[in-house]
C-alpha positions as MATLAB code, in Angstrom:
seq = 'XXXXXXXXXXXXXXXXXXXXXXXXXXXXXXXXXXXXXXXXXXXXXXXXXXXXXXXXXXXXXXXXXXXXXXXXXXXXXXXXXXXXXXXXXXXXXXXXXXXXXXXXXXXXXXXXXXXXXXXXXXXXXXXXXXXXXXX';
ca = [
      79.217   69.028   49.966;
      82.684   69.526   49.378;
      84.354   72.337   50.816;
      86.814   73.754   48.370;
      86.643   73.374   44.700;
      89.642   73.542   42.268;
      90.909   76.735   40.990;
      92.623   77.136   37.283;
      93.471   80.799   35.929;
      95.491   80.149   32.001;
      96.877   82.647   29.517;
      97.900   81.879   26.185;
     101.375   82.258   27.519;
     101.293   80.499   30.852;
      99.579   78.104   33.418;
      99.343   81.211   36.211;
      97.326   79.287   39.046;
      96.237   75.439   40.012;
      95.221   75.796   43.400;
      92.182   74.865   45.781;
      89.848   77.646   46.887;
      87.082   78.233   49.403;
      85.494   81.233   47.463;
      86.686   83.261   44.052;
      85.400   86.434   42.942;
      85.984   87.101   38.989;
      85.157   90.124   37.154;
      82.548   88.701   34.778;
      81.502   91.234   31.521;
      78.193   92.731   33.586;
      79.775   92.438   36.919;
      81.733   90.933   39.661;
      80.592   87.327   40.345;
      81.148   85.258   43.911;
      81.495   81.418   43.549;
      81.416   78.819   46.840;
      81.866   74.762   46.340;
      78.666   73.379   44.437;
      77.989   76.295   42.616;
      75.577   76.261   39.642;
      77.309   75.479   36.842;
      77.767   78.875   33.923;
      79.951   80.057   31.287;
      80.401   83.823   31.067;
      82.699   86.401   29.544;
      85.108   88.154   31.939;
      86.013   91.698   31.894;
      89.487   93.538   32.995;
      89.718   93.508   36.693;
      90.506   91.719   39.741;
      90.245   87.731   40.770;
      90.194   87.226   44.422;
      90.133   83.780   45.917;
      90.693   82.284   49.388;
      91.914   78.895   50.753;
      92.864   78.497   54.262;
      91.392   81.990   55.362;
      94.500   83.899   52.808;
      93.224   86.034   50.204;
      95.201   85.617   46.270;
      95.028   88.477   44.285;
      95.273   88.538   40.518;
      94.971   90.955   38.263;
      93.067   89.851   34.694;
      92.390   91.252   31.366;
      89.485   89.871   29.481;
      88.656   86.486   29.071;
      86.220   83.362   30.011;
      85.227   81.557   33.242;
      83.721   78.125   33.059;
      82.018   77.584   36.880;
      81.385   73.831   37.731;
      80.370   72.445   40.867;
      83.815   71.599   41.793;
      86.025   73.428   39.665;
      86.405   77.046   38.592;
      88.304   77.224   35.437;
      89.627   80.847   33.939;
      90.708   81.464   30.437;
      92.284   84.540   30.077;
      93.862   87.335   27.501;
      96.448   88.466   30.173;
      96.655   87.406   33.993;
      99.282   88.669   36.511;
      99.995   87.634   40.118;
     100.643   90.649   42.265;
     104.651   89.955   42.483;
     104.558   89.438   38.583;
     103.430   93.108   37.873;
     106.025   95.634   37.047;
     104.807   98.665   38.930;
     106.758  101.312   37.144;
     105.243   99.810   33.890;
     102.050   99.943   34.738;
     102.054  103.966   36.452;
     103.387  105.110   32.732;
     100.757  103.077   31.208;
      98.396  104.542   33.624;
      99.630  108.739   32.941;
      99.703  107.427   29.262;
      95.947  106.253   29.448;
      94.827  109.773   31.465;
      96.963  111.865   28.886;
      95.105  110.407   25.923;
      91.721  110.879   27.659;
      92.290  114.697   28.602;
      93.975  115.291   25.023;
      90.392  116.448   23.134;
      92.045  115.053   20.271;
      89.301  113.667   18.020;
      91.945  110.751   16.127;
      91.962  109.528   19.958;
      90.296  106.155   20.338;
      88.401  106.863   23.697;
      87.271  103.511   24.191;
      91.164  101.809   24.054;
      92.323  104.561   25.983;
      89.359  103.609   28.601;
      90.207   99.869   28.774;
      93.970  100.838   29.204;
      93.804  103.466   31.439;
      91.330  100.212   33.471;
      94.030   97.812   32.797;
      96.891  100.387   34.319;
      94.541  100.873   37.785;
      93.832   97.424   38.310;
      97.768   96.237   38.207;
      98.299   98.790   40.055;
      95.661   98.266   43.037;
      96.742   94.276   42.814;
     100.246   94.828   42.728;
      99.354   97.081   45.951;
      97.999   93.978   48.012;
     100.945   92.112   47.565;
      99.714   88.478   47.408;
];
């Protein structure tokens, strides 16, 4: 058995990563999922968090926003809404969007859409705890 597999992370926008990994952790919709060469092939729905994968012992952070993963074998492939590399997120941007998210959450106005204001206010920490590793 092989002992990488190949790793490819696409946004509507952008080709983000084509790289070889040893492991990769995705945020799938019911929890975070580990993958290692020869994995079981699946399909699943991703949610907004953090992809981690090594090759050659270094650890790649990215940080994603919805999407799909489609495991093989030999080859992880992720579709996503939005992905960012840790040097790609604007910091600043991200801490307003993150006081923006808390501020509509404490408000106790009824109009407020809770649940958007929960995925933002997600969105906002995990930029900001990528953008924090650096890689």
């Amino acid at each position: 058995m092989a002992d990488t597999f190949q790793v490819e992370i696409v946004t509507p926008e952008k080709l983000v990563v084509r790289d070889v990994a040893e492991e990769i952790e995705i945020p799938a919709k019911n929890g975070y999922i580990g993958v290692l060469p020869g994995h079981a092939p699946l399909i699943t729905e991703l949610a907004v968090g953090e992809i981690t994968y090594r090759n050659h012992g270094y650890a790649h952070h990215i940080a994603l926003a919805w999407g799909f993963a489609e495991v093989l074998p030999d080859k992880v492939t992720i579709l996503a809404e939005n992905a960012e590399r840790a040097g790609e997120i604007d910091v600043k941007r991200a801490q307003e969007a993150k006081e923006r998210a808390e501020q509509r959450l404490k408000s106790g106005n009824t109009e407020t859409d809770y649940e958007r204001a929960q995925n933002a206010l997600e969105r906002a920490e995990t930029r900001l705890r990528v953008a924090s590793k650096g890689s």
